[in-house]
N, C-alpha and C positions, 0 to 999 in steps of 0.2 A: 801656528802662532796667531793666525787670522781668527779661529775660532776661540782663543782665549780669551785675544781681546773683546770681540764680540760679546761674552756671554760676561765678562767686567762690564762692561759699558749697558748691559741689562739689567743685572746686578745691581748698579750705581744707580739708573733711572728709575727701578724699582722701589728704593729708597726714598728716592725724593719723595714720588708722590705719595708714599707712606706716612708723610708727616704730615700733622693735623694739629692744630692749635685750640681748636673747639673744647667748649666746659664741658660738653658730653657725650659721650660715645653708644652708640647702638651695638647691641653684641647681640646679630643673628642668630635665630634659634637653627635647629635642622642638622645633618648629619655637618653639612660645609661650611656652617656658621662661621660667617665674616667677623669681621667687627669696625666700623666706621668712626672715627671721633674726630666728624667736622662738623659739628654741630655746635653752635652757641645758646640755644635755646631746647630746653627741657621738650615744647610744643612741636620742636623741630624735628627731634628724636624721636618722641614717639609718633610724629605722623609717617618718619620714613618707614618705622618699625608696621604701621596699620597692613594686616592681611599676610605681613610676613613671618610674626611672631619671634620672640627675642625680648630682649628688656635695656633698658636707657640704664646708665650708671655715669659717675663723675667722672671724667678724663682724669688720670693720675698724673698726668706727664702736662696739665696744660701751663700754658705760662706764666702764669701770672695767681697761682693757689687755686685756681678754680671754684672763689668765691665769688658768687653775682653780687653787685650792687643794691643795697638795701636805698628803696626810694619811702620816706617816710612824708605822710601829710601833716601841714601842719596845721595844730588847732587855734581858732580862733576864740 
């Protein structure tokens, strides 16, 4: 019984920290390729990706559409 619970309660914290709100996810290249999506910046992703190889794509699951904010100048 000790051991069921145990391995629910691994289970469940496992989860948690599986959740990621970030616009973009690094998907590790390599036979164990991970994939991270806490990243909110593009420069983010790919500097985690630098040396490790993998590629940056749009979180699908993020909250809010996973469109950045357009900052436009204005002319004078």
């Amino acid at each position: 019984m000790r051991t069921i619970a145990f391995a629910m309660a691994a289970l469940f914290l496992s989860a948690l920290a599986a959740h990621a709100d970030g616009t973009w996810c690094a998907h590790y290249g390599g036979r164990s390729g991970g994939t991270n999506c806490g990243f909110y910046f593009f420069q983010q992703c790919m500097a985690a990706l630098s040396g490790n190889g993998g590629a940056c794509m749009r979180n699908p699951f993020a909250a809010y559409g996973a469109e950045p904010r357009r900052h436009y100048r204005r002319v004078r």
